[in-house]
C-alpha positions as semicolon CSV with decimal commas, in nm:
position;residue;x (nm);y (nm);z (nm)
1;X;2,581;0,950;-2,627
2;X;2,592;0,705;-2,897
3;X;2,276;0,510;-2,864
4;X;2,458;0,162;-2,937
5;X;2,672;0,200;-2,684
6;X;2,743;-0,168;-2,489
7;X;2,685;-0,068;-2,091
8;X;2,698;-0,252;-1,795
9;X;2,592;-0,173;-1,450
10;X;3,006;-0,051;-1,401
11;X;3,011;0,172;-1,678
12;X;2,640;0,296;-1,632
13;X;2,769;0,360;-1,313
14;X;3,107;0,529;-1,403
15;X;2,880;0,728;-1,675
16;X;2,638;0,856;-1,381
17;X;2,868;0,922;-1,122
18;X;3,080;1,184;-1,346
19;X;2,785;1,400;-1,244
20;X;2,718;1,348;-0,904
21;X;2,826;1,179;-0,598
22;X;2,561;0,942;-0,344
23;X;2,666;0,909;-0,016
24;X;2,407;0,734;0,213
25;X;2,023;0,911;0,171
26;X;2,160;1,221;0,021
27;X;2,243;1,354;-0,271
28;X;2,582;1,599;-0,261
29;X;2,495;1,849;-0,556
30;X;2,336;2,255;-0,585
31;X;2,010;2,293;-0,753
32;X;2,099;2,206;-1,096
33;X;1,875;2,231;-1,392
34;X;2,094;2,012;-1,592
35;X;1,872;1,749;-1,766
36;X;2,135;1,529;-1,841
37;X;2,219;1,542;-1,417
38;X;1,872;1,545;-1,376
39;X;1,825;1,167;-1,516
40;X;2,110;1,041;-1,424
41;X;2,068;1,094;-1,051
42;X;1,667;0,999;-1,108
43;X;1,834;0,675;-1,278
44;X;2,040;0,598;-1,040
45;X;1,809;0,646;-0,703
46;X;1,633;0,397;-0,875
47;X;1,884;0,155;-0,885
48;X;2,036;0,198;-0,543
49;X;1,719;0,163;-0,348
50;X;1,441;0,018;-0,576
51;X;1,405;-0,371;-0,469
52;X;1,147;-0,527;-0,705
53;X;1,282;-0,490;-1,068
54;X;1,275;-0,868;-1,133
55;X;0,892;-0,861;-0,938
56;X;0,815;-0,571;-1,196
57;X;0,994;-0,763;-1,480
58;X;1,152;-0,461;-1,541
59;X;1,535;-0,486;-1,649
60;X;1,653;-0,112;-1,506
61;X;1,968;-0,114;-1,714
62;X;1,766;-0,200;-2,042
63;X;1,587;0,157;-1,917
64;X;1,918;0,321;-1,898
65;X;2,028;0,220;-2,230
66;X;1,668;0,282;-2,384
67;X;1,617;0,676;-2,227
68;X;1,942;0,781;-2,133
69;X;2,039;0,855;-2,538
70;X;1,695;1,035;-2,540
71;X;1,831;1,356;-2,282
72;X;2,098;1,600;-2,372
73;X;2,178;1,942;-2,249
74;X;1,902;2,072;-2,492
75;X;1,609;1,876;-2,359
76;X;1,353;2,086;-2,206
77;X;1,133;2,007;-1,901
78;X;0,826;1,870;-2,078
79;X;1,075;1,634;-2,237
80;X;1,282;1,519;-1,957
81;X;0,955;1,455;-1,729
82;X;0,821;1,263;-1,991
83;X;1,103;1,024;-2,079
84;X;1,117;0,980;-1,702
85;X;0,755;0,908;-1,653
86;X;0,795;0,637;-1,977
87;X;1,113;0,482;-1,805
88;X;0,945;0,409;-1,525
89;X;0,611;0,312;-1,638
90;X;0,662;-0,015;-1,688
91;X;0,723;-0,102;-1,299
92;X;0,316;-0,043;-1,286
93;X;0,427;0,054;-0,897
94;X;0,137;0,240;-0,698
95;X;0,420;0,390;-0,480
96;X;0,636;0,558;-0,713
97;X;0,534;0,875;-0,791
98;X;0,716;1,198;-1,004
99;X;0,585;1,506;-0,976
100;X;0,755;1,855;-1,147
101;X;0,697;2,184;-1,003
102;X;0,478;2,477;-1,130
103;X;0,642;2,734;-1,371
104;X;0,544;3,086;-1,515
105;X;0,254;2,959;-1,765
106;X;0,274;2,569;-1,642
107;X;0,070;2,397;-1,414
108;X;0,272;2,146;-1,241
109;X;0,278;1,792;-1,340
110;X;0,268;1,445;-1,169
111;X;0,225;1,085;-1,269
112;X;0,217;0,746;-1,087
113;X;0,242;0,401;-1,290
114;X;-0,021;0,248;-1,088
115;X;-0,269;-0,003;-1,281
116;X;-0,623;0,118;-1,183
117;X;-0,771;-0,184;-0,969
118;X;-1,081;-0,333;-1,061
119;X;-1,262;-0,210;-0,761
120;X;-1,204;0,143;-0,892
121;X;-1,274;0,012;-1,271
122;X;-1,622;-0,053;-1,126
123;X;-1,708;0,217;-0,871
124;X;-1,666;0,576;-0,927
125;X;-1,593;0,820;-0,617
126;X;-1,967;0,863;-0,573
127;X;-2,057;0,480;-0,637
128;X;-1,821;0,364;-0,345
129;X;-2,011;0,571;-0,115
130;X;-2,306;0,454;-0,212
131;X;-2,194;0,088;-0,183
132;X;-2,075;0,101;0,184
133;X;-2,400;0,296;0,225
134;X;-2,591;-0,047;0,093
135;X;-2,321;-0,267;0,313
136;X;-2,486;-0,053;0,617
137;X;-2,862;-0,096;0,462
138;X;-2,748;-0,462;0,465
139;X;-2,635;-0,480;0,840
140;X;-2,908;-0,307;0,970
141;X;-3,136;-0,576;0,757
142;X;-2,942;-0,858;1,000
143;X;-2,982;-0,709;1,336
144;X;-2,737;-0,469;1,341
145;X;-2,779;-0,103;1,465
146;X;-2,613;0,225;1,262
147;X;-2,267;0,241;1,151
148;X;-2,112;0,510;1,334
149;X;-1,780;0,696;1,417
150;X;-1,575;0,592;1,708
151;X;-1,383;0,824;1,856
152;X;-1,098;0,721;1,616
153;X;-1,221;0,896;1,295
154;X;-1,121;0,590;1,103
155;X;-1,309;0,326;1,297
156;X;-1,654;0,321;1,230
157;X;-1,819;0,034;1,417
158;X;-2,210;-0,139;1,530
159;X;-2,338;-0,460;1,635
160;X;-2,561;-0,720;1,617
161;X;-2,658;-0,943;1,919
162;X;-2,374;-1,199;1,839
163;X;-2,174;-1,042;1,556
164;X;-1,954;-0,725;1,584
165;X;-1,867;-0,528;1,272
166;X;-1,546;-0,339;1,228
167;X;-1,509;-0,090;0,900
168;X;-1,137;0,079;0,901
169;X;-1,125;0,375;0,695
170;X;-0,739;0,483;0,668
171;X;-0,452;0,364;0,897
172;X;-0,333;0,671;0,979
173;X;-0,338;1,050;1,058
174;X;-0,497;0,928;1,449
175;X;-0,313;1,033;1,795
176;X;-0,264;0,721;1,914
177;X;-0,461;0,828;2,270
178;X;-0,755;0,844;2,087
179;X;-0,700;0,527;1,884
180;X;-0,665;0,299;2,199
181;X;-0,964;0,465;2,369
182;X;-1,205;0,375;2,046
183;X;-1,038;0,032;2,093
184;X;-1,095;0,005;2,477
185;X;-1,474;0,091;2,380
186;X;-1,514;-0,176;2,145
187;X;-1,391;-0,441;2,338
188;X;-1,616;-0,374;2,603
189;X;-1,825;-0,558;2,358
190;X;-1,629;-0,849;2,307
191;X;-1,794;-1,111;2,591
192;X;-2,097;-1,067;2,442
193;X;-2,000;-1,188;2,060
194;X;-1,967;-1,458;1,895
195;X;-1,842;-1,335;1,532
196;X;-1,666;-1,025;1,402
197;X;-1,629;-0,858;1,073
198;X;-1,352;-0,639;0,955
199;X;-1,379;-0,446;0,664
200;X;-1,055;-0,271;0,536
201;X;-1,228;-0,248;0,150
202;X;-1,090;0,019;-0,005
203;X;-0,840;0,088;0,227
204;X;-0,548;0,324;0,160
205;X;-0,301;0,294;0,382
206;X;-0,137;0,414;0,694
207;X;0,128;0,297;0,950
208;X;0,255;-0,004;1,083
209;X;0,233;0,061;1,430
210;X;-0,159;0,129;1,403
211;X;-0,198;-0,202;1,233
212;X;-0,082;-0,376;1,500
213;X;-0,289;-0,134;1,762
214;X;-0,609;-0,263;1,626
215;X;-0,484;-0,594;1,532
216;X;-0,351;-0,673;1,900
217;X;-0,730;-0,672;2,028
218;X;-0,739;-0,963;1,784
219;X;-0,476;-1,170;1,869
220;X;-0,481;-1,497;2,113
221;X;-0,137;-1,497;2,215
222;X;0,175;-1,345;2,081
223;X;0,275;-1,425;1,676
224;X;0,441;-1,290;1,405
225;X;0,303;-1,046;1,218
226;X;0,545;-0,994;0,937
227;X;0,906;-0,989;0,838
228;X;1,070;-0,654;0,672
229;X;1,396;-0,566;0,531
230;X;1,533;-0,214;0,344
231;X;1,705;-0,210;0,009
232;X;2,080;0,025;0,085
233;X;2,264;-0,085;-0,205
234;X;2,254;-0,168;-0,599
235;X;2,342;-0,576;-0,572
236;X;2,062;-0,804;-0,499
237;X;2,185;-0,888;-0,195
238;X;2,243;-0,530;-0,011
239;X;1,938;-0,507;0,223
240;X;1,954;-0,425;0,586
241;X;1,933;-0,720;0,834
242;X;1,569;-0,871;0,858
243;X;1,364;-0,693;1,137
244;X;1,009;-0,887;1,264
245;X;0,740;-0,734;1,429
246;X;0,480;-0,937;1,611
247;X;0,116;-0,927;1,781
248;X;0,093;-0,962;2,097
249;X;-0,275;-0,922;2,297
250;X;-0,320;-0,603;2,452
251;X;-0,575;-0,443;2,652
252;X;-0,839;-0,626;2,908
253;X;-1,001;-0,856;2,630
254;X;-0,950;-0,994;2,322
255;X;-1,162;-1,098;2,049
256;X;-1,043;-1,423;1,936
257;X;-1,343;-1,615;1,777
258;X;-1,431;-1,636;1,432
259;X;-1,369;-1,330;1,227
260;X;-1,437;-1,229;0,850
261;X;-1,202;-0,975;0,687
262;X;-1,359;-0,821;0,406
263;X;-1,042;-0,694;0,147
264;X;-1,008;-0,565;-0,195
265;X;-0,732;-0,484;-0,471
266;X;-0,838;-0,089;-0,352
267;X;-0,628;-0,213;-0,023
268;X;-0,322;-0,030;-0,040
269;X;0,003;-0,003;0,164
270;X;-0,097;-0,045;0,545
271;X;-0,379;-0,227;0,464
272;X;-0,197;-0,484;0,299
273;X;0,016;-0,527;0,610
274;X;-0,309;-0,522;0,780
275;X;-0,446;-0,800;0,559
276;X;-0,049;-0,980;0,552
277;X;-0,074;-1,027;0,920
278;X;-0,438;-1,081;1,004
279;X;-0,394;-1,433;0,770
280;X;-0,166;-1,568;1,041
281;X;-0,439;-1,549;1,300
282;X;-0,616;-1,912;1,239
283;X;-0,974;-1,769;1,302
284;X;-0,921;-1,544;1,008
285;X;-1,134;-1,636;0,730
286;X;-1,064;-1,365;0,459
287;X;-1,387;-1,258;0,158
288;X;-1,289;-1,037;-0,146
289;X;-1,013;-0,951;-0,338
290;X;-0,614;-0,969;-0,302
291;X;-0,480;-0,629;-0,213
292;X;-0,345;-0,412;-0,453
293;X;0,053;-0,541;-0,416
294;X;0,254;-0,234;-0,276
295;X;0,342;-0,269;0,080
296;X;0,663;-0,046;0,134
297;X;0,651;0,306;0,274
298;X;0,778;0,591;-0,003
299;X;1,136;0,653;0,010
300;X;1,098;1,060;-0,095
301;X;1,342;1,217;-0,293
302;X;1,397;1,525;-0,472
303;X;1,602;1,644;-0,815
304;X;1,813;1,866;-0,817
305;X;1,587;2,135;-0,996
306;X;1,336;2,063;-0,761
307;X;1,130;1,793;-0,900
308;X;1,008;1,539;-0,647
309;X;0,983;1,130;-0,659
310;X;0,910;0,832;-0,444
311;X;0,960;0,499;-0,484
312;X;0,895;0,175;-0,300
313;X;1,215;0,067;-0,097
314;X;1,098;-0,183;0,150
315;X;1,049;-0,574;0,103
316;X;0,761;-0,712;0,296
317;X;0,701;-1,044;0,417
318;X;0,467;-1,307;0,581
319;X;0,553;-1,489;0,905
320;X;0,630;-1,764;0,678
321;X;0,915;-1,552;0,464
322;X;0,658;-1,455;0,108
323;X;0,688;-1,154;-0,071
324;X;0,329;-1,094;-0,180
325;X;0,447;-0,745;-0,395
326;X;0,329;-0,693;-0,726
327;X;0,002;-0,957;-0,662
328;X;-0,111;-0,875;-0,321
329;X;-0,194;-1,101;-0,014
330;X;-0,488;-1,343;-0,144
331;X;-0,799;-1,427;-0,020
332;X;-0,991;-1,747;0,109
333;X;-1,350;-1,677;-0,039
334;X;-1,338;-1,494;-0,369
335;X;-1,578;-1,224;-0,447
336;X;-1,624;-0,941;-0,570
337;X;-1,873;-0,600;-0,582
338;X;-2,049;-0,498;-0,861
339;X;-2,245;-0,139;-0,939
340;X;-2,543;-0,345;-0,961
341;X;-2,516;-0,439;-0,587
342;X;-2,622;-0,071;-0,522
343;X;-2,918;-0,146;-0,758
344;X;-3,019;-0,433;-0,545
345;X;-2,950;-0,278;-0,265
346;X;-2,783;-0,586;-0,084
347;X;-2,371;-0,602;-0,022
348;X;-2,299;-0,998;-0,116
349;X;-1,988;-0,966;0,092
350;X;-2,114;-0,878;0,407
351;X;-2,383;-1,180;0,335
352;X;-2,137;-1,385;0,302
353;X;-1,939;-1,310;0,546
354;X;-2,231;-1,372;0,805
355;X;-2,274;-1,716;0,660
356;X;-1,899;-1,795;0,703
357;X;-1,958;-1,666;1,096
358;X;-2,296;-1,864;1,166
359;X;-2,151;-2,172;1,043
360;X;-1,864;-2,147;1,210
């Protein structure tokens, strides 16, 4: 293809469609090796279902015209992932992921244009251990007793004689049984509190519906909890209808004094909806970091020779109708962790946070 080639989205499309037809989720084409196939169905998954090229301030034609002059029948696999991997670099999107398969004498590949966030600039693997390892040294050194497991892996909870303290690991990969019997424990502490702490730092993710599990034991009476649409089409206006979820109090009590959420830009996915919907409780006083700014679930894909790709799909929104993507759901009280926090042995957030709840 002539590289100065004029194209618009009707002849991109005309030029993409000679090679393969879309109809609905799938893809109607046999395992093809084809690069030129290859990108152009990568291309144009991209375009039918990817909502946030404008949040990205990416311009997804611009792409096409940029890369698509770059493939021809001759390009080889190293070369095709890696044009791919550059046209989509830009979007700096957590959730969209490529990964190739392994070949005679090649280990597989896979790439993600996700920023690092500065919560991971500052702690290594070992280093955030160690910090929630000093936010326990610093409970303990305020009346609380031992973090420990609940019987919902992720939920590791203790106490202090007035202030409860919540740390949720993941929001996900829990039978749902077990998850509302670690709740039902917890609560029985509730009468006896005056101040809670919820700690989602470093947070990856999970599922809606356990989000709203845990936040339910939260919530005073029923609200909205966020707004969500799907992207089905390539105009700007071809999402599915608006669909709201809300919380709603469930089980025998409810916590519903003051409570400190502890967040972080290391809050991913679920925990962002965690953190999106915990702001419209008005006892919610939140101490960190925004999250990281990627809230859909992965719409999962695969090439036709066998390469697999995600890609954020979903809009998210507040009960009042924002779109926090691409700069996460803010905080009240900003601060952050350092490495020398191990050093000193004291976690400034969850000091904080107990200041927030005693003057409260």
């Amino acid at each position: 293809m002539d590289p100065t080639t004029t194209l618009t989205y009707a002849n991109i499309n005309r030029l993409s469609m000679i090679s393969f037809k879309f109809t609905g989720n799938t893809w109607r084409n046999p395992i093809s090796h084809d690069p030129e196939h290859n990108f152009d169905v990568f291309w144009e998954t991209f375009h039918q279902r990817y909502p946030f090229f404008e949040i990205r301030n990416t311009d997804w034609d611009e792409q096409y015209r940029l890369f698509r002059p770059k493939v021809t029948k001759d390009t080889s696999d190293d070369e095709l992932f890696d044009i791919l991997c550059q046209m989509i670099d830009p979007l700096n999107d957590g959730h969209v992921e490529l990964k190739s398969k392994a070949k005679k004498g090649k280990k597989k590949r896979s790439f993600t244009p996700e920023p690092t966030p500065r919560f991971l600039k500052e702690f290594s693997d070992d280093q955030v251990e160690q910090l929630f390892q000093t936010s326990e040294k610093t409970l303990m050194a305020n009346g609380f007793g031992p973090v420990k497991e609940t019987q919902a892996w992720m939920l590791h909870y203790c106490r202090s004689q007035s202030i409860g303290y919540l740390r949720i690991l993941e929001l996900e990969d829990i039978k749902r049984r077990k998850l509302i019997a670690a709740l039902d424990k917890i609560s029985e502490d509730f009468q006896d509190l005056d101040g809670f702490i919820i700690d989602i730092r470093d947070n990856p993710g999970g599922d809606d519906d356990t989000v709203l599990d845990i936040l339910n034991r939260f919530c005073d009476r029923k609200r909205v909890a966020f707004h969500r649409k799907t992207k089905i089409g390539p105009d700007d206006d071809e999402f599915s209808n608006l669909k709201t979820w809300n919380m709603k109090p469930k089980g025998k009590t409810q916590f519903t004094r003051p409570i400190v959420l502890l967040t972080g830009d290391s809050v991913f996915s679920g925990g962002e909806i965690f953190a999106l919907a915990a702001k419209q409780l008005p006892y919610v006083t939140s101490i960190g970091d925004h999250t990281n700014g990627i809230f859909s679930y992965q719409l999962e894909k695969k090439l036709p020779n066998g390469w697999r790709y995600c890609l954020s799909y979903q809009m998210y929104f507040s009960a009042d109708m924002v779109c926090y993507e691409g700069k996460g759901v803010p905080v009240d009280i900003e601060l952050h962790n350092k490495v020398a926090d191990i050093d000193k042995g004291v976690d400034p957030l969850i000091i904080r946070a107990l200041e927030v709840l005693k003057s409260a």
